[in-house]
N, C-alpha and C positions, 0 to 999 in steps of 0.2 A: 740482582740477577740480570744477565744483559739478554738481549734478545734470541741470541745464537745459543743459548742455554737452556730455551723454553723448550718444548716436546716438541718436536718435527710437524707434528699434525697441527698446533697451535702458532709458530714462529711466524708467519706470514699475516696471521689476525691480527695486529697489533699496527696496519696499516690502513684496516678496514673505519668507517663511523661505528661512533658509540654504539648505534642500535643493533647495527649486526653483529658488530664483537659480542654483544651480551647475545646477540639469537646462535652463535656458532658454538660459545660456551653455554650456552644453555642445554646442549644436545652433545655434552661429556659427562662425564662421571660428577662434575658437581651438581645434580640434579637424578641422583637416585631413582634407577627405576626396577620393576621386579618384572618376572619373566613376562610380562604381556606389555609390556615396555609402559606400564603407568610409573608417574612419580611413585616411589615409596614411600618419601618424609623422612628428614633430616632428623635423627634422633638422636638426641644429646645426651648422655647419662653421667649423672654426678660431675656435668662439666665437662665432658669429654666425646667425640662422636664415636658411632658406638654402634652396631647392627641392629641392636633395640630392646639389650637386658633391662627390663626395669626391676631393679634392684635384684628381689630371689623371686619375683613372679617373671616368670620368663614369656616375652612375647617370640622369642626366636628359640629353635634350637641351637647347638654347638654344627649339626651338621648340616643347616638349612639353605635351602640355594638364594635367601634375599642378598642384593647387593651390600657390598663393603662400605663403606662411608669415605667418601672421598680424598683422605686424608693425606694422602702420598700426592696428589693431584693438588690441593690446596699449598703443601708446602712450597711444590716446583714453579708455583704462580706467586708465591710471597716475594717481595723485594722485585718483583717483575713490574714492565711497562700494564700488562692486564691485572695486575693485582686489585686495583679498585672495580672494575669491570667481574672478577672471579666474585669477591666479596657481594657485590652489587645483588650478578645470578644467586651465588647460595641463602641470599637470603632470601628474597623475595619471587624467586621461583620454586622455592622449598615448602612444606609443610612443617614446620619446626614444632620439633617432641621433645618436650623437658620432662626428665623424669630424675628419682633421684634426688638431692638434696638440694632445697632450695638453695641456701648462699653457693652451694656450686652452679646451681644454674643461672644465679643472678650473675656471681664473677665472669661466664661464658658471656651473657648478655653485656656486659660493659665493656668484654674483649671486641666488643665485636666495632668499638667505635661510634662516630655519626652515624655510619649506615646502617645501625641498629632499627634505626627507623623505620627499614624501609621491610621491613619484617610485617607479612602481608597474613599470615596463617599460623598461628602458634596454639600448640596441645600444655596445659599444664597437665602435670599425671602424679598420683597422690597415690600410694598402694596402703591395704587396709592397715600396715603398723602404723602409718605417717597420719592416717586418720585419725586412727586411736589415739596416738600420742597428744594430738589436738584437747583433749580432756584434761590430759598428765600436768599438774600443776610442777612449775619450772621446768617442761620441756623447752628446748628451744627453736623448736621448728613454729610455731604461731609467732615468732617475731620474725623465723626467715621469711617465710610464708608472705609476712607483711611489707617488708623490706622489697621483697622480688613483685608483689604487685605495685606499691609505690613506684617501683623506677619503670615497672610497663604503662601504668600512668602516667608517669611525666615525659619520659623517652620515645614510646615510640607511635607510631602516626595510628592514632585511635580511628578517623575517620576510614583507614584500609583494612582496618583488621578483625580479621574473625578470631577469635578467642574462645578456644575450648577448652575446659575445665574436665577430667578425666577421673574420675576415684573410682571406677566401676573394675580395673584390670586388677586381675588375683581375687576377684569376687567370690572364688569356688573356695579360700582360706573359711571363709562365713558359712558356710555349708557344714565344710569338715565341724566347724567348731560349733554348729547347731546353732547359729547366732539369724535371727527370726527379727522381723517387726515387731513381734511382740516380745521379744526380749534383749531386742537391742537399741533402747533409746539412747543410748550412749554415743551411738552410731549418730543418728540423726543430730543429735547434740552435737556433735564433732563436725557432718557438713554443714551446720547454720554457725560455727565458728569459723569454718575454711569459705564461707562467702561473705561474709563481714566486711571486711577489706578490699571485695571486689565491689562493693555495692555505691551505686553512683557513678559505674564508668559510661554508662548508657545517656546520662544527662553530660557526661563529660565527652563525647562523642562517638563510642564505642560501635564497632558497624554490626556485628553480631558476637553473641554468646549464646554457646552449648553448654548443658552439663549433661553429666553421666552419671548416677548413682552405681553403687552395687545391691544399696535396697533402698527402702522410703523411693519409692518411682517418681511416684505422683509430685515428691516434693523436689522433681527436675525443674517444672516449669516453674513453679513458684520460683526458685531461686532465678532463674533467668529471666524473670521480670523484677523480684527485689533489685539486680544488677543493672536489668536495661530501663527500668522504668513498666507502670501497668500496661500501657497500651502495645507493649511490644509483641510481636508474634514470631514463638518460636521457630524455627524451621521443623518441617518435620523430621522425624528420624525411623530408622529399622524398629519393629514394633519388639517390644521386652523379650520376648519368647524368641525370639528368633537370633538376637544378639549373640549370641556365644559360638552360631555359626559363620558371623562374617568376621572378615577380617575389621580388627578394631578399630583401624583408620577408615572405613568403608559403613558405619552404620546411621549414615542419613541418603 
């Protein structure tokens, strides 16, 4: 794409430095923001951006006014002189949400190139079937699962990155289904296999880690020191009860 093909608003950036071409695109649509002009977070679903269905627990409605994902905007900058500069901003001024099927989210992740690296803020999101299935002998999501931590391990820049772990969204399926601490060891059984694989990123250089249950609370922090190592100290976050009134990128 030649220059005179970029959007009008953008054509003349492509002679500015590096640092302001990324501060001019940083304050377009590749940088999602919702009505009070905060980033929203980059939400990827089964590989694809995406308003922010995870799977059939919907964090969006169909008629909701959060922003679009920048995708028409991403395409007109491919093949462009800013194309590395676009890439640059959406990763690492994004809050990046994977949700959705692991090997799709890893394939997004290796699309994304070198600059995968520079992926400063990343949500893994796990809804309760995907939990569940964690138990299901020859399911195949505990090897995608594994797959997709291995390459955030070796690929991308551990000493920038905060890494949240998400299984808490669709929490209210556990309720319907009268599914209790005390009758869902299953449950707990399935997050002490979905942190396995993350354990050791903290001695590997990890800058921080969250997790979120839907139940077992108490066994948030534990997992976040098996990950970070004992002496780590969690951030704090919105206290349990109060959770399900914020928004779910908003409870620390």
């Amino acid at each position: 794409m030649s220059i005179s093909s970029l959007p009008p608003s953008l054509a003349t950036v492509t002679s500015l430095p590096p640092e302001l071409r990324q501060q001019v695109l940083a304050g377009t649509a590749l940088v999602p923001r919702d009505t009070h002009g905060a980033p929203s977070g980059l939400h990827v679903v089964d590989g694809a951006l995406s308003k922010g269905e995870v799977h059939d627990y919907s964090l969006h409605s169909d008629d909701c006014d959060c922003p679009e994902p920048p995708t028409s905007l991403l395409q007109s900058l491919n093949e462009s002189p800013l194309s590395s500069d676009a890439r640059s901003v959406l990763l690492s001024q994004n809050r990046i949400v994977l949700s959705g099927s692991p090997a799709a989210s890893l394939a997004w992740l290796r699309a994304q190139g070198p600059q995968v690296h520079e992926i400063r803020d990343l949500d893994l999101c796990l809804d309760p079937d995907q939990v569940e299935s964690c138990t299901e002998a020859g399911n195949v999501l505990p090897g995608e699962w594994t797959a997709l931590v291995a390459f955030i391990r070796a690929e991308l820049n551990l000493g920038n990155l905060t890494l949240t772990l998400d299984a808490a969204l669709g929490s209210g399926i556990y309720e319907e289904q009268q599914v209790t601490e005390a009758n869902g060891q299953y449950v707990l059984d399935a997050y002490k296999k979905i942190v396995e694989p993350l354990k050791g990123l903290g001695a590997a250089g990890l800058k921080s880690f969250l997790v979120f249950w839907a139940l077992y609370h108490e066994y948030e922090t534990e997992a976040e020191k098996q990950v970070m190592g004992e002496g780590y100290v969690p951030k704090r976050k919105v206290d349990i009860g109060k959770r399900d009134s914020v928004d779910p990128y908003q409870r620390l």
